[in-house]
mmCIF file of the C-alpha atoms, coordinates in Angstrom:
data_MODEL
# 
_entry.id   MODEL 
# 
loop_
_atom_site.group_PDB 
_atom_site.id 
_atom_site.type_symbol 
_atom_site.label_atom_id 
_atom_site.label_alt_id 
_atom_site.label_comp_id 
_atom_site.label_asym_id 
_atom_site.label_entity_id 
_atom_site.label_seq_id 
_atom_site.pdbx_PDB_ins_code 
_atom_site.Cartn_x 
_atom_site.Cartn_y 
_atom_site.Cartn_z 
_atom_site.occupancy 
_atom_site.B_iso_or_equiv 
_atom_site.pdbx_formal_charge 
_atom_site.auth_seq_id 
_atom_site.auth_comp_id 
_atom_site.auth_asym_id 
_atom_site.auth_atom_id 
_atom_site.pdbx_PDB_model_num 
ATOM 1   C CA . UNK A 1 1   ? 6.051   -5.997 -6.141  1.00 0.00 ? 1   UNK A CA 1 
ATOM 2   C CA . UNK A 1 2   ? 7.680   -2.874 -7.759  1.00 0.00 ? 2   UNK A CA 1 
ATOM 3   C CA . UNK A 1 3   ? 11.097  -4.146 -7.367  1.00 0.00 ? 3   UNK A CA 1 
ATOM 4   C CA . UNK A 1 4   ? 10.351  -7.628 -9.064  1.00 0.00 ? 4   UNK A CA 1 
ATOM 5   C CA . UNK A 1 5   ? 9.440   -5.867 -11.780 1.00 0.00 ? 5   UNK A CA 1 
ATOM 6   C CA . UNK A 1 6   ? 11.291  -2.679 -12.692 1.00 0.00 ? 6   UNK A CA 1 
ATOM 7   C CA . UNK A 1 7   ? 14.545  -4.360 -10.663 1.00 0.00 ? 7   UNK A CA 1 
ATOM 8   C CA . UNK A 1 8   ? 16.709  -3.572 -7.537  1.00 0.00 ? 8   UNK A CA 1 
ATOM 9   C CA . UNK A 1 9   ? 18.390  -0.159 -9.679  1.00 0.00 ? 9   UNK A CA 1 
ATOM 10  C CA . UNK A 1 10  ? 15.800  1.335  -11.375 1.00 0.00 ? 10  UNK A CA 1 
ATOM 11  C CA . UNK A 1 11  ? 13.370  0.980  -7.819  1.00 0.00 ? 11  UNK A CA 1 
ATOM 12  C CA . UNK A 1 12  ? 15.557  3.330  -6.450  1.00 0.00 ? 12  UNK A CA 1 
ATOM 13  C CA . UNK A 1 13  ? 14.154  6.372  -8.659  1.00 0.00 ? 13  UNK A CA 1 
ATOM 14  C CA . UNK A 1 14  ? 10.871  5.118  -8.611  1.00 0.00 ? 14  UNK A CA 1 
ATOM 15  C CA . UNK A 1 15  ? 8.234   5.813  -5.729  1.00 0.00 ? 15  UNK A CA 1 
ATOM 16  C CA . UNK A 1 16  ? 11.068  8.902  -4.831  1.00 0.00 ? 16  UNK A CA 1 
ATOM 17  C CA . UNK A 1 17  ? 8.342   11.518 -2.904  1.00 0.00 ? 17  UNK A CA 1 
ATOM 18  C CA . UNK A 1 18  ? 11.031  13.083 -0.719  1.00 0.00 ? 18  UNK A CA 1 
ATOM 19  C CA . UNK A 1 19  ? 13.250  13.451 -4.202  1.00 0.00 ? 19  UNK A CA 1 
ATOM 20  C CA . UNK A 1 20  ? 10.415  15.145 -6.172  1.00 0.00 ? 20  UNK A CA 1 
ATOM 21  C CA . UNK A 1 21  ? 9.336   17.290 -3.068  1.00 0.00 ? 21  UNK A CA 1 
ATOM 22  C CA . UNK A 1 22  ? 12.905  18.218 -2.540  1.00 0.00 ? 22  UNK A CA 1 
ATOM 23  C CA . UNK A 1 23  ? 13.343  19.751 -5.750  1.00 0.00 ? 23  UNK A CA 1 
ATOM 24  C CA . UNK A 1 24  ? 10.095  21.693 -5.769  1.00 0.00 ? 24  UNK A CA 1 
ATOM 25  C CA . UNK A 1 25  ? 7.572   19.620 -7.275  1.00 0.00 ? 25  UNK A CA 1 
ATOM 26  C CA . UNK A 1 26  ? 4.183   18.301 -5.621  1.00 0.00 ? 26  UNK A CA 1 
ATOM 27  C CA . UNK A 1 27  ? 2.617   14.617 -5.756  1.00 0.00 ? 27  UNK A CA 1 
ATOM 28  C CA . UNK A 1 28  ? -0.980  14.467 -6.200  1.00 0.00 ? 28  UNK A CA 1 
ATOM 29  C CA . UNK A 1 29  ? -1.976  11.521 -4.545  1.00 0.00 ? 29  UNK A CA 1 
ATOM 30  C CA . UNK A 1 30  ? -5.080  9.643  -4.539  1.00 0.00 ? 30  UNK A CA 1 
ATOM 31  C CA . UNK A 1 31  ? -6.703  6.005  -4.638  1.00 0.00 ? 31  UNK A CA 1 
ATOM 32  C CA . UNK A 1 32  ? -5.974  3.278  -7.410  1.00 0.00 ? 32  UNK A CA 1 
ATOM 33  C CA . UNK A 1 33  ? -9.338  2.246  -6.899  1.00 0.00 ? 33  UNK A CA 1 
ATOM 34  C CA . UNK A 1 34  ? -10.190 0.053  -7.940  1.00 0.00 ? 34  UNK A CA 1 
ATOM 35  C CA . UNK A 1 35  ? -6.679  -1.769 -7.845  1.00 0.00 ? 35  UNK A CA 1 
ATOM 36  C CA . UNK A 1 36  ? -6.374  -0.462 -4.482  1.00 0.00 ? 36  UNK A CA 1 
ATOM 37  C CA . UNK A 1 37  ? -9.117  0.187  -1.464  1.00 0.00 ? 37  UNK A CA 1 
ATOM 38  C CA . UNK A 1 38  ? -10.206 3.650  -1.705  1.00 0.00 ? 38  UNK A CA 1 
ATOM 39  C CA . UNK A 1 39  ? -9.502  4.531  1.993   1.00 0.00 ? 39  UNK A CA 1 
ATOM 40  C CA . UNK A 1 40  ? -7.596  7.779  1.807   1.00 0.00 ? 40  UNK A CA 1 
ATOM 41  C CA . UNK A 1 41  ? -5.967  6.934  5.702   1.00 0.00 ? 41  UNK A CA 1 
ATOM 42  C CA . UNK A 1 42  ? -4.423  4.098  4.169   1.00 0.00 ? 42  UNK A CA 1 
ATOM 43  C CA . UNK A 1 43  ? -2.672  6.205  2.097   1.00 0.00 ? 43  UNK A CA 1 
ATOM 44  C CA . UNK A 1 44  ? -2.036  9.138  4.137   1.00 0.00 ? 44  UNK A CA 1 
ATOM 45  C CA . UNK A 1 45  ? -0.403  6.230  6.924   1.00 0.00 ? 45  UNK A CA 1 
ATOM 46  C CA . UNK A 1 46  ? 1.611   4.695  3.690   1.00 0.00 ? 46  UNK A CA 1 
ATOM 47  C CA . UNK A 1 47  ? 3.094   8.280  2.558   1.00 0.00 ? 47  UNK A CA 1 
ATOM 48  C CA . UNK A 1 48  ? 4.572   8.436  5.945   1.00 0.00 ? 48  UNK A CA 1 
ATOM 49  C CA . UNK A 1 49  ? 5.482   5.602  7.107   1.00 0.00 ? 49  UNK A CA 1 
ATOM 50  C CA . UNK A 1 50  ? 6.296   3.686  3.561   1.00 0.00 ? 50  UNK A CA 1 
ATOM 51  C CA . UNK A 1 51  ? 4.734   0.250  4.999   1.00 0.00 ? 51  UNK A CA 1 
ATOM 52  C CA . UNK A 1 52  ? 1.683   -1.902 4.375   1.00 0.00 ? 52  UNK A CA 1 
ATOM 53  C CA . UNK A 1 53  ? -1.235  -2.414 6.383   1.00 0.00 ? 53  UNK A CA 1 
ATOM 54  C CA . UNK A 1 54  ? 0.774   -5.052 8.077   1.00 0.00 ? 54  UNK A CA 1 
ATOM 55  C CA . UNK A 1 55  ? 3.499   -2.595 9.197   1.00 0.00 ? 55  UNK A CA 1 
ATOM 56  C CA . UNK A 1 56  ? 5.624   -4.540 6.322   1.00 0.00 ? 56  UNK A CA 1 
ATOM 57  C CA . UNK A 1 57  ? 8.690   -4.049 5.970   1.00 0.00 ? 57  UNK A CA 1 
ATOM 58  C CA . UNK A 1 58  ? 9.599   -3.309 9.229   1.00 0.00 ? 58  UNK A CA 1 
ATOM 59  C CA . UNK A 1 59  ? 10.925  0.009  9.435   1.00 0.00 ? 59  UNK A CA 1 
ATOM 60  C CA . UNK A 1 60  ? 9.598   1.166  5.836   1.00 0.00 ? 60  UNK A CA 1 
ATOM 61  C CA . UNK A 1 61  ? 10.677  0.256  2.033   1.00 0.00 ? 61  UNK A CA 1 
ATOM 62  C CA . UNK A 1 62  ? 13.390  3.529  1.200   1.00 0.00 ? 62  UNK A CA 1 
ATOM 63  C CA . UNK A 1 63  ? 12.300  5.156  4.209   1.00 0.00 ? 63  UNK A CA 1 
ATOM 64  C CA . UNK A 1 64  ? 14.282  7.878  3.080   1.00 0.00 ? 64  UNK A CA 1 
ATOM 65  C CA . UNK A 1 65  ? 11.717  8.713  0.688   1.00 0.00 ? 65  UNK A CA 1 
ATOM 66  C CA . UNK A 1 66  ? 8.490   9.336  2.608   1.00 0.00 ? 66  UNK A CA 1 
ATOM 67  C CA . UNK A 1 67  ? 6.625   12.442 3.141   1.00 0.00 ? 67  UNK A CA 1 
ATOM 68  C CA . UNK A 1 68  ? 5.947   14.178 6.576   1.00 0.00 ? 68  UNK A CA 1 
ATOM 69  C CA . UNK A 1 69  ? 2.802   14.293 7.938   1.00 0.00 ? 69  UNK A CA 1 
ATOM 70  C CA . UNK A 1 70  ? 1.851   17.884 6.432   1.00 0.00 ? 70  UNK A CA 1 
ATOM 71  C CA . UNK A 1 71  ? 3.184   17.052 3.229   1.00 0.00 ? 71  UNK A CA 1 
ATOM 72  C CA . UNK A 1 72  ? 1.105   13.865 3.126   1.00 0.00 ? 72  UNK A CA 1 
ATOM 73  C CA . UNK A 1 73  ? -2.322  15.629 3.946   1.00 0.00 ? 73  UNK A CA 1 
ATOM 74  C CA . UNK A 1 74  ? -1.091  18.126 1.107   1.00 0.00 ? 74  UNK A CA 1 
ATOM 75  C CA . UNK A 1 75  ? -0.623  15.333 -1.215  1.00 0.00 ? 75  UNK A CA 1 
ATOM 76  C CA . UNK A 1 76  ? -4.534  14.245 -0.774  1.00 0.00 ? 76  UNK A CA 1 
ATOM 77  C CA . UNK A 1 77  ? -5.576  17.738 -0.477  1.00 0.00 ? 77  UNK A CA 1 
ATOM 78  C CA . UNK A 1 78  ? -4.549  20.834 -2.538  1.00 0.00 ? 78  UNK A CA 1 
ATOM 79  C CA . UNK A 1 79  ? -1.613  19.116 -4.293  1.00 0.00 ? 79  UNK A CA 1 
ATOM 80  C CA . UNK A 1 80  ? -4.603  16.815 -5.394  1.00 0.00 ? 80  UNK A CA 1 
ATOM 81  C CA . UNK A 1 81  ? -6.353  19.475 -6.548  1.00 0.00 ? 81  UNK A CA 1 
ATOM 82  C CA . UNK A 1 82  ? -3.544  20.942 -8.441  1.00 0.00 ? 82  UNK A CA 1 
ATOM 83  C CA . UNK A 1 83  ? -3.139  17.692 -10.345 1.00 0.00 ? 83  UNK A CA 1 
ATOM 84  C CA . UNK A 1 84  ? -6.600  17.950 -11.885 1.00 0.00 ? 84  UNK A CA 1 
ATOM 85  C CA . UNK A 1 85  ? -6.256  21.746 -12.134 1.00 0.00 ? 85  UNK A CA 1 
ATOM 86  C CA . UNK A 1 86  ? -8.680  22.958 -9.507  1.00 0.00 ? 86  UNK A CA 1 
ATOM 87  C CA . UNK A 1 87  ? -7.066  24.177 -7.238  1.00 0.00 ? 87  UNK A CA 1 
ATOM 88  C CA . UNK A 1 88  ? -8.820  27.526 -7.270  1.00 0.00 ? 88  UNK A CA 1 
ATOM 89  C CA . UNK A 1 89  ? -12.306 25.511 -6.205  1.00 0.00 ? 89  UNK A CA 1 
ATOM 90  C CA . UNK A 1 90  ? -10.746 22.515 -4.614  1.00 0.00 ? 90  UNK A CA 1 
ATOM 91  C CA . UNK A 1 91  ? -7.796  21.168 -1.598  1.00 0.00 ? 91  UNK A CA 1 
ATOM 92  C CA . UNK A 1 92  ? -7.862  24.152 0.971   1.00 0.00 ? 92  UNK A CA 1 
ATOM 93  C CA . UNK A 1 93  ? -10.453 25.821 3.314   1.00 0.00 ? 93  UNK A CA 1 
ATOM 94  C CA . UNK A 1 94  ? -10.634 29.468 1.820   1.00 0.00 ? 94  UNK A CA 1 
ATOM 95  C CA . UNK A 1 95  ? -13.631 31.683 1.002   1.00 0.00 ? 95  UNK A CA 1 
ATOM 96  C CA . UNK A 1 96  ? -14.846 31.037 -2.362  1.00 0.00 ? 96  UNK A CA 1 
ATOM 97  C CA . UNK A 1 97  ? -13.617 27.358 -2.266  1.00 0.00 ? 97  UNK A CA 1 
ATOM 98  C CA . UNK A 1 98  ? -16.046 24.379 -1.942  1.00 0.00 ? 98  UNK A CA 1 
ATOM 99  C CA . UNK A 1 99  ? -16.459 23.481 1.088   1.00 0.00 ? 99  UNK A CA 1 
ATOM 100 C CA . UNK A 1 100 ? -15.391 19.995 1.145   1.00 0.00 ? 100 UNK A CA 1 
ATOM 101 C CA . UNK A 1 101 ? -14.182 18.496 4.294   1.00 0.00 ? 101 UNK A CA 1 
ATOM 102 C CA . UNK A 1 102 ? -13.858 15.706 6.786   1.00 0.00 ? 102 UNK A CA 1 
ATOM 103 C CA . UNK A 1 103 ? -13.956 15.343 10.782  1.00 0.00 ? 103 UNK A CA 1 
ATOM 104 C CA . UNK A 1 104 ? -11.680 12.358 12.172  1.00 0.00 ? 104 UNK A CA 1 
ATOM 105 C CA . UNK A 1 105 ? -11.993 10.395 15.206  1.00 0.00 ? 105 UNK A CA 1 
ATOM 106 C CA . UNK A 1 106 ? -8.522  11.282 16.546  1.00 0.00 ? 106 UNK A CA 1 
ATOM 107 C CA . UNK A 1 107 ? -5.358  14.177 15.805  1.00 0.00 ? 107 UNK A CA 1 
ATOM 108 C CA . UNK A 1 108 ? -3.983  13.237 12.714  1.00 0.00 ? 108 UNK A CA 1 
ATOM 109 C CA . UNK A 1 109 ? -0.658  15.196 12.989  1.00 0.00 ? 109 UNK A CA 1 
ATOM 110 C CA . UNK A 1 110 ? -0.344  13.919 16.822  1.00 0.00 ? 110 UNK A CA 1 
ATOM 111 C CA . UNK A 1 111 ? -1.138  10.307 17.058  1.00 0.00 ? 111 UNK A CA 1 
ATOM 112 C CA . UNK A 1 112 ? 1.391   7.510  16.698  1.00 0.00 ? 112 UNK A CA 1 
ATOM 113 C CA . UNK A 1 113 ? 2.541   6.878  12.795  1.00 0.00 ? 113 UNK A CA 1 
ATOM 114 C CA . UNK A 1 114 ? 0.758   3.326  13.566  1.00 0.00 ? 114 UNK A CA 1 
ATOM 115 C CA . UNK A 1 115 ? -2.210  4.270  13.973  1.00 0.00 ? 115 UNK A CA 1 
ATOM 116 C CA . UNK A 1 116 ? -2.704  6.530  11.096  1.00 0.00 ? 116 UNK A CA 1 
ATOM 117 C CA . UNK A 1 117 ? -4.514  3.760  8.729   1.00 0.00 ? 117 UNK A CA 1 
ATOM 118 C CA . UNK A 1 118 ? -6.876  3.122  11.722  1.00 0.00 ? 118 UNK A CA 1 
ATOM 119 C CA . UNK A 1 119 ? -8.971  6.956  11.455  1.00 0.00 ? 119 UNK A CA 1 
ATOM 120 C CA . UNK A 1 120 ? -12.498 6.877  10.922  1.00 0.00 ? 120 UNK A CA 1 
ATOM 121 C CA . UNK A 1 121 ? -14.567 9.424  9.492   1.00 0.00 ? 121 UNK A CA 1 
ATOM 122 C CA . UNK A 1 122 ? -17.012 11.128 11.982  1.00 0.00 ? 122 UNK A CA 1 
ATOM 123 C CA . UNK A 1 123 ? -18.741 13.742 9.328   1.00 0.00 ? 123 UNK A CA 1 
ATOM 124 C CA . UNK A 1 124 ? -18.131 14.474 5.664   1.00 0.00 ? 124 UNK A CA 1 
ATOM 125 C CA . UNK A 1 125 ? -19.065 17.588 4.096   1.00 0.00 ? 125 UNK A CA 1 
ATOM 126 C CA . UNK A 1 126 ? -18.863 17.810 0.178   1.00 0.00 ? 126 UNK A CA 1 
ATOM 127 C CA . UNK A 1 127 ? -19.627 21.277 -1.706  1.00 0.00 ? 127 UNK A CA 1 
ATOM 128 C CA . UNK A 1 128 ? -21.112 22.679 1.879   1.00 0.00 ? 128 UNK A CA 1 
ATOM 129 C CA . UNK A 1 129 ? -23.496 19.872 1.874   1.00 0.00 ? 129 UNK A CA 1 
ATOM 130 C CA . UNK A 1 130 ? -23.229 16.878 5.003   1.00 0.00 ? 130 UNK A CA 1 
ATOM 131 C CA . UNK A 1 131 ? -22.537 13.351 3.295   1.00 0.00 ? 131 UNK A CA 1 
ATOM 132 C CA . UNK A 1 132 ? -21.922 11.147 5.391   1.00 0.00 ? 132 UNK A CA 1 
ATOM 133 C CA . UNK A 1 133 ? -22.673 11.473 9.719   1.00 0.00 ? 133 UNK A CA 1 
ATOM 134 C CA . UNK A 1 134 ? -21.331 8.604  11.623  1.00 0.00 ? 134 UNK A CA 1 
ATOM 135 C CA . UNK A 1 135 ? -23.618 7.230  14.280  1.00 0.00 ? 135 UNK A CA 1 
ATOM 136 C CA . UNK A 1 136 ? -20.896 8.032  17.088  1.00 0.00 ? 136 UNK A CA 1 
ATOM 137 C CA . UNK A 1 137 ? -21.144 11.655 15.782  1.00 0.00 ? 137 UNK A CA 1 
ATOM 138 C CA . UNK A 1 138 ? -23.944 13.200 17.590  1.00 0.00 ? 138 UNK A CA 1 
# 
């Protein structure tokens, strides 16, 4: 869709993570919700692997651009954080922080690229307190 409209030249400095990252810079990423669904493994599985849901295109659009694995987490973490300027209370697991955080069905940094979209949420903790408990959490 970005390439209809911005054109086949111009694309190629658009959507550029590895480019910004490269030269220092962080992307704070997030949800367009509601333009977009709000699951953050969607994203996390898009940063890296620079395909839709559907595994379209095959072998990723610019490819060359995506983020690793860490650099994606960062990107919905404390570069996230940074972006709205709290990343003193916000991102990372430190003392003093809030202690927001998520448990996942399966090993994020180990499982195949393709899978990535497909984690669930076992337990949510926001500002120490437990959100959300799945029912296959016991």
């Amino acid at each position: 869709m970005a390439e209809n409209r911005i054109g086949p030249e111009r694309i190629k400095f658009a959507y550029a993570w590895r480019k910004v990252i490269k030269a220092g810079s962080v992307i704070p990423n997030g949800s367009d919700a509601p333009v977009e669904p709000v699951n953050p493994y969607w994203g996390l599985y898009a940063s890296v692997t620079r395909m839709d849901n559907d595994g379209k295109p095959d072998g990723g659009w610019y490819v060359g651009e995506a983020m690793t694995r860490e650099e994606a987490l960062k990107s919905f973490t404390i570069w996230a954080a940074y972006g709205q300027f709290e990343e003193k209370t916000k991102g990372s697991l430190q003392k003093g922080k809030l202690a927001d955080l998520v448990v996942i069905d399966r090993d994020y940094m180990k499982i195949p690229a393709k899978e990535i979209k497909d984690i669930k949420a076992l337990l949510t903790v926001v500002g120490g307190e437990e959100v959300y408990r799945s029912p296959e959490l016991k």
